[in-house]
C-alpha positions in Angstrom: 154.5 -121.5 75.0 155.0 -122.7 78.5 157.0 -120.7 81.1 159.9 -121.7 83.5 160.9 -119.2 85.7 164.6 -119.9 86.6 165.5 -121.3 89.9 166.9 -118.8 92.8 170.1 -118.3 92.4 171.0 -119.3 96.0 169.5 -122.1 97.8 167.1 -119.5 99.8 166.0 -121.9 102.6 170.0 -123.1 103.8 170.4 -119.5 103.8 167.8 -118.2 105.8 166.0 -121.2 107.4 164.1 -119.1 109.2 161.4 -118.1 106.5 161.0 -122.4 105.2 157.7 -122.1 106.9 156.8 -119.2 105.3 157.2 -120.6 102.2 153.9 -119.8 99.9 152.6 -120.9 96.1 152.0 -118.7 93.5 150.6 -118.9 90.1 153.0 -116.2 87.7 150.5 -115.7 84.9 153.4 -114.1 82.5 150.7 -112.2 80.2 152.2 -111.8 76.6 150.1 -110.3 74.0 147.9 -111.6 71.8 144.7 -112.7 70.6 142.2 -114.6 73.5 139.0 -115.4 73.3 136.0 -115.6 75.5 136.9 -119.0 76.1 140.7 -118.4 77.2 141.9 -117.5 80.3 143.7 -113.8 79.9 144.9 -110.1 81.2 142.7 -107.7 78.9 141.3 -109.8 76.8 137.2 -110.5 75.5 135.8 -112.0 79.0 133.1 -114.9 79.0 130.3 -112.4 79.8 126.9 -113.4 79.4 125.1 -111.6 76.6 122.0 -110.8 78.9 123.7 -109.7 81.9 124.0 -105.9 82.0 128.1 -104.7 81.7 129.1 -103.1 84.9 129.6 -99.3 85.5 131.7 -97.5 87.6 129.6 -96.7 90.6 131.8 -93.1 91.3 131.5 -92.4 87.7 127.9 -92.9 87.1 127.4 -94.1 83.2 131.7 -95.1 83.0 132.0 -98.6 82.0 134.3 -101.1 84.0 137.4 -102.6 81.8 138.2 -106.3 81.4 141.8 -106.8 83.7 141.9 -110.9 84.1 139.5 -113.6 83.4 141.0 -117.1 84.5 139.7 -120.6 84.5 139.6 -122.7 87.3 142.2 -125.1 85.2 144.6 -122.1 84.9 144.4 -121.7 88.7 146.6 -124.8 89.0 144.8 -126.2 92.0 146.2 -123.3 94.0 143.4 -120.6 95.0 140.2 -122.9 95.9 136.7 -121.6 93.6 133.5 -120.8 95.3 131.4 -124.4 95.2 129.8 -123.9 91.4 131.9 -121.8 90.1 135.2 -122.3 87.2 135.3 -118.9 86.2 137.4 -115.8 88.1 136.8 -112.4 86.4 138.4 -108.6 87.1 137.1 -105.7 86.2 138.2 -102.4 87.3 137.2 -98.5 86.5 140.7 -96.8 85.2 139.7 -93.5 86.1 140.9 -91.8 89.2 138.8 -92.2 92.4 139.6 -90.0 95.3 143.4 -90.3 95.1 143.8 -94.2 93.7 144.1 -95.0 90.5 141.4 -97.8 89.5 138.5 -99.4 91.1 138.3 -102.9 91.1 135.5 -105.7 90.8 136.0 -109.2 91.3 132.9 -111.9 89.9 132.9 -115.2 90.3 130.6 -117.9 88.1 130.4 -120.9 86.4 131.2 -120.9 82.3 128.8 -123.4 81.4 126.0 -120.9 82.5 127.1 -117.8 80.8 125.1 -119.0 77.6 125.2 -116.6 74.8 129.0 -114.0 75.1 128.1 -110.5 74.9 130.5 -110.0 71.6 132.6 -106.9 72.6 132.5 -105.0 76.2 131.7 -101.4 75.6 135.0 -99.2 75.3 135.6 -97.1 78.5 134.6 -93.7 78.9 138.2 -92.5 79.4 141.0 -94.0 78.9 144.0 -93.4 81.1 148.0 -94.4 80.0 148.8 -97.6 81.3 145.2 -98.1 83.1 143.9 -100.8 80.3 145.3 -103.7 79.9 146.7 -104.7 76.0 144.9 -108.0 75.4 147.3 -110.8 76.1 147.1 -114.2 76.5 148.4 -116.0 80.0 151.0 -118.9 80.4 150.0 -120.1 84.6 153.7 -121.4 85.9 153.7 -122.9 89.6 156.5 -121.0 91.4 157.6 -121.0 95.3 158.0 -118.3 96.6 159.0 -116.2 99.9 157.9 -113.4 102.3 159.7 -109.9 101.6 157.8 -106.8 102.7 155.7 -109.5 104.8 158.9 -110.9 106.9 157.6 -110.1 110.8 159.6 -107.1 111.9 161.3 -109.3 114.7 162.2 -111.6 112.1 163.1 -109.0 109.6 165.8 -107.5 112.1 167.4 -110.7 113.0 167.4 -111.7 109.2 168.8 -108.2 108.3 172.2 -108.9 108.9 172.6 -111.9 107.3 170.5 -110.5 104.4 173.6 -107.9 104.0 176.2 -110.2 104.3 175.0 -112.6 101.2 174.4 -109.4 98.9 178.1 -108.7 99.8 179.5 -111.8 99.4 177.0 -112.6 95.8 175.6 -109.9 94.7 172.4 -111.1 95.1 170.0 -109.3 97.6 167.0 -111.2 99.4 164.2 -108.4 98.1 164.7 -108.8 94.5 166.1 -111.7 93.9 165.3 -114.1 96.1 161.5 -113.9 98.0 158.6 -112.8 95.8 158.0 -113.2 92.8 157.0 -110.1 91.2 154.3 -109.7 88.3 150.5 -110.3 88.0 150.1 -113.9 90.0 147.2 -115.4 91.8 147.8 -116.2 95.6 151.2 -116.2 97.1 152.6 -112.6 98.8 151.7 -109.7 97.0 154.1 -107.6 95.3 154.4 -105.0 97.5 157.3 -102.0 96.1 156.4 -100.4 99.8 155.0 -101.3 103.7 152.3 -103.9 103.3 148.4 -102.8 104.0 147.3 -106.5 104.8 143.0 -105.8 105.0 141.1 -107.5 107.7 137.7 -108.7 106.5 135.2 -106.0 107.6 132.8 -109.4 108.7 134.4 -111.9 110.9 137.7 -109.1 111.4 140.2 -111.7 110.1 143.4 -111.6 107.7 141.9 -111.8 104.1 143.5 -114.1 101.8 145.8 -112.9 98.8 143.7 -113.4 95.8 145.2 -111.3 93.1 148.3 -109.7 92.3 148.1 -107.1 89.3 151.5 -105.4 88.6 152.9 -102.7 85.9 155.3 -105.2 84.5 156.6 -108.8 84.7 159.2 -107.8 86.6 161.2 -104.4 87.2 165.4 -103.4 86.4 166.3 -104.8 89.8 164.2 -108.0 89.9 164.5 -109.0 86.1 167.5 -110.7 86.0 166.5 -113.8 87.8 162.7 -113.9 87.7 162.4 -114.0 83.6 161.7 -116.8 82.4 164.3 -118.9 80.6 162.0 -118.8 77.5 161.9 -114.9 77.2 166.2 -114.4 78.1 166.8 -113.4 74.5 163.9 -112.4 73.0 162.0 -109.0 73.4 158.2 -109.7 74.4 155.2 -107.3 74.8 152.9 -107.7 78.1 149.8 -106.1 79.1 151.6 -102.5 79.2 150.1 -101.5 81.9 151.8 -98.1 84.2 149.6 -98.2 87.7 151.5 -95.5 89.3 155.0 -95.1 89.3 156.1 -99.2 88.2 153.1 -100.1 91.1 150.7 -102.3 91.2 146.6 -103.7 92.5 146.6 -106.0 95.2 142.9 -107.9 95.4 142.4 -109.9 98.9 139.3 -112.0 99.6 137.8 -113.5 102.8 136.9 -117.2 102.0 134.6 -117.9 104.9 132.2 -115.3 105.3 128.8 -115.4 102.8 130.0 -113.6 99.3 133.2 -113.9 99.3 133.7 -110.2 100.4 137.2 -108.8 98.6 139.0 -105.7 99.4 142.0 -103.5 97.5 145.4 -102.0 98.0 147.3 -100.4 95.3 151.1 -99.0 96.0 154.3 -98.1 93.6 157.6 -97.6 93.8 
């Protein structure tokens, strides 16, 4: 079933024409569970893997296989984040055990389906399994949505936005964080979902801002942010994601530099 995410509640650019040009594109991949295949695009499900390729391990945990998180095709991407030339096929991995403080360590490949060949049938079950760390298999329903910076506004911008930001929750009831800027949820590009200070990476190559690739989050959307960003399809029915915890309601933030040779990605995680 396709998913429409409601329209803000208040026209955010007349408000605040200040952040217009900071307007961004993001694909909300609203997991719900259910039954994918290889051949689907999904968050936990069976990933396209070929059968004579060797399953990743955790290079910390020596031995501890890597868990599927999100495998998308290039047609679920919605035009939005451009593929490496030859490739259709974006797949997450991550280790759910602890590493040093964080809670999962992530792995991004990229490749082209009609080469995989034969599908390994199942990936190996994990060595330990951690509440909330592995994904429920669900399947993935890609919805174009604008969206706008939150924990990203500029600080200059931020304080001269602050008082107006105050004044429309008083007047509405709706406040700019939760309601109106970022879409919260897993989503591919856009702003990440931040619940505290951004930790934008530089690329460790050419020392620029990565790009955004991959927004993994606990939960389609939390208490605060719920009431306008569910979709008009799920208002009145109870629906089961991923059920996924990272943290306390946090999420995985994947960013990738798309000029330097191998698409080098790095991480982030926070939570609330």
């Amino acid at each position: 079933m396709t998913r429409h995410t409601p329209p803000r509640p208040l026209d955010v650019e007349q408000l605040f024409p200040e952040v217009a040009p900071l307007r961004r594109q993001t694909v909300r991949l609203h997991p719900r569970a259910g039954s994918p295949s290889y051949r689907d695009s999904s968050v936990g499900g069976p990933p396209a893997w070929p059968e004579g390729e060797p399953w990743p391990v955790c290079p910390e945990h020596r031995g501890s296989p890597m868990v599927p998180v999100v495998q998308l095709y290039a047609a679920d991407a919605l035009g939005l984040v451009p593929f490496p030339a030859g490739c259709d096929l974006l797949q997450v991995l991550w280790c759910p055990r602890d590493h040093d403080g964080l809670w999962v360590l992530p792995e991004v490949h990229w490749r082209a389906a009609a080469a995989v060949g034969n599908v390994r049938e199942a990936p190996p079950a994990p060595v330990e399994v951690r509440f909330g760390r592995v994904p429920k298999p669900c399947v993935v329903h890609p919805e174009l949505v604008t969206e706008y910076p939150s924990w990203d506004l500029p600080d200059g911008l931020w304080d001269a936005l602050e008082p107006r930001i105050a004044q429309v929750e008083a007047e509405t009831g709706w406040d700019y964080q939760y309601h109106l800027s970022t879409a919260p949820g897993t989503k591919l590009g856009g702003y990440p979902g931040w619940s505290q200070d951004p930790e934008w990476p530089d690329c460790s190559g050419c020392r620029t801002p990565m790009h955004h690739l991959l927004s993994v989050q606990s939960a389609e959307a939390d208490a605060a942010s719920r009431l306008t960003w569910t979709p008009l399809e799920d208002r009145a029915v109870p629906y089961d994601d991923a059920d996924l915890m990272l943290g306390d309601v946090g999420g995985v933030y994947l960013f990738e530099c798309r000029t330097c040779p191998g698409r080098p990605y790095k991480d982030r995680f926070d939570c609330s």
